[in-house]
C-alpha positions in Angstrom: 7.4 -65.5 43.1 5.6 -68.4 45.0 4.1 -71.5 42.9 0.4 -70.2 43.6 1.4 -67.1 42.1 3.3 -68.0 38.9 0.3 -70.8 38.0 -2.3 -67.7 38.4 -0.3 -65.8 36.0 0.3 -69.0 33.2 -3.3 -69.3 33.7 -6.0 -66.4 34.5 -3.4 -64.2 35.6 -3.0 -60.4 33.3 0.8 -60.5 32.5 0.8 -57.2 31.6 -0.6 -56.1 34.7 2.0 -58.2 36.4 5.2 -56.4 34.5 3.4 -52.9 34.5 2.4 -53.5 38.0 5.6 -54.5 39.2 7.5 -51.4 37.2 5.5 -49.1 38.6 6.0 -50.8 42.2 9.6 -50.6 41.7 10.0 -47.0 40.3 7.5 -45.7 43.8 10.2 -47.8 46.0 13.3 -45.9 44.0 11.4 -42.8 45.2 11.4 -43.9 48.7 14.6 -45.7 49.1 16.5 -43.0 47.0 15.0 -39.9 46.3 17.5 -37.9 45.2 19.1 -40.7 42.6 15.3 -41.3 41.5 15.4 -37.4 41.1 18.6 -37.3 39.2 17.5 -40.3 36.8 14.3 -38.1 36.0 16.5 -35.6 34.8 17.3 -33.3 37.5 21.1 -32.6 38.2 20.2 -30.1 41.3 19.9 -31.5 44.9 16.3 -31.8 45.9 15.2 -29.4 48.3 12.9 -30.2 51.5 9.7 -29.2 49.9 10.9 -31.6 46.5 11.9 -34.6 48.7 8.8 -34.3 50.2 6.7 -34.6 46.9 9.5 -37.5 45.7 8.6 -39.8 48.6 4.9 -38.6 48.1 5.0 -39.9 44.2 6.9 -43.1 45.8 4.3 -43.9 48.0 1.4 -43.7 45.2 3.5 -45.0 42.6 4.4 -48.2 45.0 0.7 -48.4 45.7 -0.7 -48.2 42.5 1.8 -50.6 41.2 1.4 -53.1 44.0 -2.3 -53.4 43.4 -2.1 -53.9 39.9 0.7 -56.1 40.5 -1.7 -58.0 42.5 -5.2 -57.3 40.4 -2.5 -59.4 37.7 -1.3 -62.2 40.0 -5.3 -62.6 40.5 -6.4 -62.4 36.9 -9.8 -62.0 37.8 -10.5 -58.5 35.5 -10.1 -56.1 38.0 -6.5 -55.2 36.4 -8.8 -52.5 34.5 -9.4 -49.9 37.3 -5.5 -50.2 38.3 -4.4 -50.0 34.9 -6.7 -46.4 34.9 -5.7 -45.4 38.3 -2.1 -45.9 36.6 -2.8 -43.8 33.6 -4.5 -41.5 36.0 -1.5 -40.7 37.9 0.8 -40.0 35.0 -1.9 -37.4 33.9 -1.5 -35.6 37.1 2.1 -35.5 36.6 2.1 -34.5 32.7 -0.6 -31.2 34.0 1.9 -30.9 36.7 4.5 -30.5 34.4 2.8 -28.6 31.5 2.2 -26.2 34.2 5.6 -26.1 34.8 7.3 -27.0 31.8 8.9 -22.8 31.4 11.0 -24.1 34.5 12.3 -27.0 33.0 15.2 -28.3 31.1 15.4 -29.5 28.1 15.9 -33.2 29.5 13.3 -32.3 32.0 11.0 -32.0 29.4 12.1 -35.1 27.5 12.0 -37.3 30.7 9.1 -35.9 32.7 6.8 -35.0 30.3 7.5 -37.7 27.7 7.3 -40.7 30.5 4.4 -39.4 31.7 2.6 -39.3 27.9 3.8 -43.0 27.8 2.6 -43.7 31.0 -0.9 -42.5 29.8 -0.9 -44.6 26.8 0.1 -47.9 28.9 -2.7 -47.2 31.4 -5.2 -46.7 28.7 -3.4 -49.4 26.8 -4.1 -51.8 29.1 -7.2 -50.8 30.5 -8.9 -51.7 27.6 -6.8 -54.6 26.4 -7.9 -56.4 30.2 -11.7 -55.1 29.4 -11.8 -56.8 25.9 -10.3 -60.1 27.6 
């Protein structure tokens, strides 16, 4: 991290956004990089078909998005951490009606892993939404 960039986040800088940011950054790049060890880590032992490595690299790219700019919205400190903390929060809701949906299909770790990350995932995003708004 340059010098600009770690005296934004010891001064204005959101160092939650920074961390959450740059989890969620990393975890959209596993996705891309590696789609099928991201897929087994989520608790699928299958080998993704064409139609699931699609929607893996799909959640990558959003996941690295959403995670870079709140990553960034951190570095900056200047309050706009709030709407990518949401948008954050916002995408783990998708997946946790995606998976309600599906949860029949699902194992056990599935459940556990999907759905349970994606409740946390919530919380974090709402978490920080309004700890950033309250700064």
């Amino acid at each position: 991290m340059g010098q600009n960039a770690q005296m934004a986040i010891r001064g204005n800088g959101d160092r939650a956004a920074v961390v959450v940011g740059a989890l969620r950054c990393a975890s959209g790049v596993s996705f891309l990089v590696a789609p099928e060890a991201a897929n087994r880590l989520w608790g699928d032992a299958e080998e993704p078909g064409v139609t699931v490595s699609l929607l893996l690299r799909s959640m990558g790219y959003r996941d690295a998005l959403v995670g870079g700019m709140l990553l960034a919205a951190g570095v900056r400190g200047d309050g706009s951490a709030a709407g990518w903390f949401l948008a954050s929060a916002g995408a783990d809701a998708a997946d946790l009606l995606g998976g309600i949906a599906n949860h029949h299909r699902m194992t056990d770790e599935q459940r556990r892993r999907g759905l349970g990350g994606a409740v946390v995932g919530i919380g974090v995003g709402l978490l920080g939404a309004l700890a950033t708004r309250l700064r």
